[in-house]
C-alpha positions in Angstrom: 0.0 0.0 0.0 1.2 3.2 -0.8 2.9 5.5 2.0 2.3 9.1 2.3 3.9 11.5 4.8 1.1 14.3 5.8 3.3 17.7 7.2 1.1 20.1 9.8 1.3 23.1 10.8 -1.5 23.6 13.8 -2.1 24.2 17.1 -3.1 20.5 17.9 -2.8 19.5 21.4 -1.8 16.3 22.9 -5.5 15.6 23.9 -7.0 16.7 20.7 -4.7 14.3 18.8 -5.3 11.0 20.9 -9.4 12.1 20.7 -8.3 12.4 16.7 -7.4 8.8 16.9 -9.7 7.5 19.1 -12.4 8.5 16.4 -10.5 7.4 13.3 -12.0 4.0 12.7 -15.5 4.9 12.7 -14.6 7.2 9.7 -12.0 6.2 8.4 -12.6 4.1 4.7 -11.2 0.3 5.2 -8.5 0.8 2.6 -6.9 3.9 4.5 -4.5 4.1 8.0 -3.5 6.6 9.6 -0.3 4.4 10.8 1.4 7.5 13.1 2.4 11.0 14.3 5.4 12.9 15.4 4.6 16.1 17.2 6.7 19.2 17.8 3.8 20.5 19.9 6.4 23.7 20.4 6.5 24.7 17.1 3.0 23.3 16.2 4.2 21.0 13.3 3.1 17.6 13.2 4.3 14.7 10.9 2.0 12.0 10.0 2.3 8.8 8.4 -0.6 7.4 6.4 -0.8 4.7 4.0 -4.0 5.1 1.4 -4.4 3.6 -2.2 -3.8 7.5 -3.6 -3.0 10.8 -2.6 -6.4 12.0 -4.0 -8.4 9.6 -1.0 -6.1 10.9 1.7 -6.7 14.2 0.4 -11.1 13.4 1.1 -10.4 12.1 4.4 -8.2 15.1 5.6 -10.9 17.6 4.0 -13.7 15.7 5.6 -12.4 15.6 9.0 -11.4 19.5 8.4 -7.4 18.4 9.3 -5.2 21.5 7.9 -2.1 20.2 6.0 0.3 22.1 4.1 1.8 19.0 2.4 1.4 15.5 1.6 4.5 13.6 0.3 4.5 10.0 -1.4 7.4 8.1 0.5 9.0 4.8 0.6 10.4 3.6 4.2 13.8 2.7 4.6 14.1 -0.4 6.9 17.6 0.4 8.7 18.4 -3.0 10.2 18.1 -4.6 6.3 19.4 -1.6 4.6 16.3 -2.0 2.0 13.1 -0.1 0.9 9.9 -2.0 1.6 8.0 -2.7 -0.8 
């Protein structure tokens, strides 16, 4: 499944994010995962990993569950310990 890296710029909280993924699976569409988050909550920028069949559904979800984004990046993940892309 294809990996996309979601970059934030907002004034989430701790508390709002865990309630953000609390509530994920009742709307989230089967083929999409929001698999996790790094937060500079200092700097308000947030770093989320999400795999979805296209950039065009993640774009629906984020719109739908009014979640601002400044970018969305296609990436591969680099598995350190067997110096190889997953596939």
């Amino acid at each position: 499944m294809p990996r996309f890296l979601v970059v934030h710029t907002a004034p989430f909280t701790a508390e709002e994010l865990i309630a953000r993924a609390k509530a994920a699976p009742s709307y989230m569409p089967k083929d999409v995962t929001w698999r996790c988050s790094y937060c500079a909550f200092k700097d308000n920028k947030h770093f989320c990993e999400w795999e979805a069949p296209d950039e065009k559904i993640l774009r629906r979800v984020l719109d739908l569950t009014k979640t601002p984004f400044e970018a969305i990046y296609p990436v591969r993940r680099l598995d350190i310990a067997k110096a190889e892309f997953e596939t």
